[in-house]
N, C-alpha and C positions, 0 to 999 in steps of 0.2 A: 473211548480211548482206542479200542479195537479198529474204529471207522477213520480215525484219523492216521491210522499207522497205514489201516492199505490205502490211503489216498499216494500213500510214497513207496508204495512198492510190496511185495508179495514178502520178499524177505523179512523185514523188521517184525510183519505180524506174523510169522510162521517162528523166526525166533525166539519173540515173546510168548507163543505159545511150548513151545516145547522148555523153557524156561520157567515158566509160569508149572506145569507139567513135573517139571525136577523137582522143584523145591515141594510138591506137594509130595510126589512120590518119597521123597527124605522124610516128610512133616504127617504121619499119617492123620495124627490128632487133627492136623489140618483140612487134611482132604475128607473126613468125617464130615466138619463145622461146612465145605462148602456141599458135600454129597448130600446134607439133611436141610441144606438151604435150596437145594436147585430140585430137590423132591417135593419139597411144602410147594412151591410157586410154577412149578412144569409139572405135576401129578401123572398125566398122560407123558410117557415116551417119546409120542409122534407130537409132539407140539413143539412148534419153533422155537429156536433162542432169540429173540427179535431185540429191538436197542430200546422198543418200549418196555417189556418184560425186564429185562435188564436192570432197568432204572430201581427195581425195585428187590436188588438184589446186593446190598452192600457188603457182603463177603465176598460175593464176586471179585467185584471193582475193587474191595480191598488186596485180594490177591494180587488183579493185573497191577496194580501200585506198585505193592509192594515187592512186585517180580523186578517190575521196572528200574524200582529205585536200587537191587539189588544187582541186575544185571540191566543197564541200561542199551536201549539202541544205538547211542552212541557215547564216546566213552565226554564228552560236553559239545559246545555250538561256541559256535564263532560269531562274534559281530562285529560291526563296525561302531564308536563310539558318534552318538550324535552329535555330542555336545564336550566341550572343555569338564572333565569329572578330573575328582582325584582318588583314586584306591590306594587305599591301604601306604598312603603319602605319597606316592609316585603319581605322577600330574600325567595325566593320557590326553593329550590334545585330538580335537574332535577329528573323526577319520582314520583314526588309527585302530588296526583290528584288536581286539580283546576275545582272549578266548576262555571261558567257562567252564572249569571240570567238572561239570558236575559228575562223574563217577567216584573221584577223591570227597568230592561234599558230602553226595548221597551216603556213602558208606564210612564218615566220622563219625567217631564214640560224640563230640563235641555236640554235633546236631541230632542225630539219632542216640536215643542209650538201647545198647545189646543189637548193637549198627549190624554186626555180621550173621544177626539169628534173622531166619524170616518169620517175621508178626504182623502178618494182614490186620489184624487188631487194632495198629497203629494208624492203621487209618478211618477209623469207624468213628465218628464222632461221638459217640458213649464213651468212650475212651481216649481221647484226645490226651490227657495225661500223660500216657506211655508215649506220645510224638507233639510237645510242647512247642516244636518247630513250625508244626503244623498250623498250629493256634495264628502264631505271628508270620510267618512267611508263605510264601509259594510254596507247597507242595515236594518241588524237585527243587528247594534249598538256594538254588544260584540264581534264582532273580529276588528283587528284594520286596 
């Protein structure tokens, strides 16, 4: 996730970190669960964060998610519509832009339950339960 955000720029990963940062600093119970997970798997201090290490840290990446979905880098995306679709009965002929809130998605009670608490839990697959969106959609709610 990390690697995709600075392909676009210094900002959005320095935001998502200091973001990512808040919410633990608010959550201490939280920053325990990830401080006893980044101990068991880096032992050593002087050993890298690397993207392969990483993979094997699903507290982690449940934070950067759930930082995400909390405080997104943008507030949705814009597309252009490829095809004649119809949402929500209003007929969008193809080429017409369509724009995606995902910040409105991200943070409904509807899609998320306890939408405005941060629970990196919710995205651990042992737990899928608590984020039933998960199960059946993308991730970040606005694609289908």
């Amino acid at each position: 996730v990390i690697m995709d955000m600075l392909m676009a720029g210094v900002d959005p990963a320095s935001a998502t970190v200091i973001s990512i940062l808040h919410f633990l600093g608010q959550n201490p119970e939280k920053q325990e669960e990830l401080r006893k997970e980044l101990f068991e798997l880096l032992p050593d201090p002087k050993m890298p964060l690397t993207d392969e290490n990483t993979k094997n840290m699903p507290y982690l990446r449940a934070c950067i998610k759930e930082s995400l979905r909390l405080k997104p880098i943008a507030n949705g995306n814009f597309r252009l519509a490829g095809r004649d679709i119809v949402l929500s009965g209003y007929k969008v002929p193809k080429g017409v832009g369509v724009y995606m809130a995902n910040m409105s998605l991200s943070n409904s009670e509807e899609y998320f339950e306890r939408s405005a608490e941060f629970l990196p839990e919710r995205w651990i697959k042992a737990t899928k339960a608590t984020c039933p969106v998960a199960q059946k959609h993308n991730p970040f709610v606005y694609l289908p």
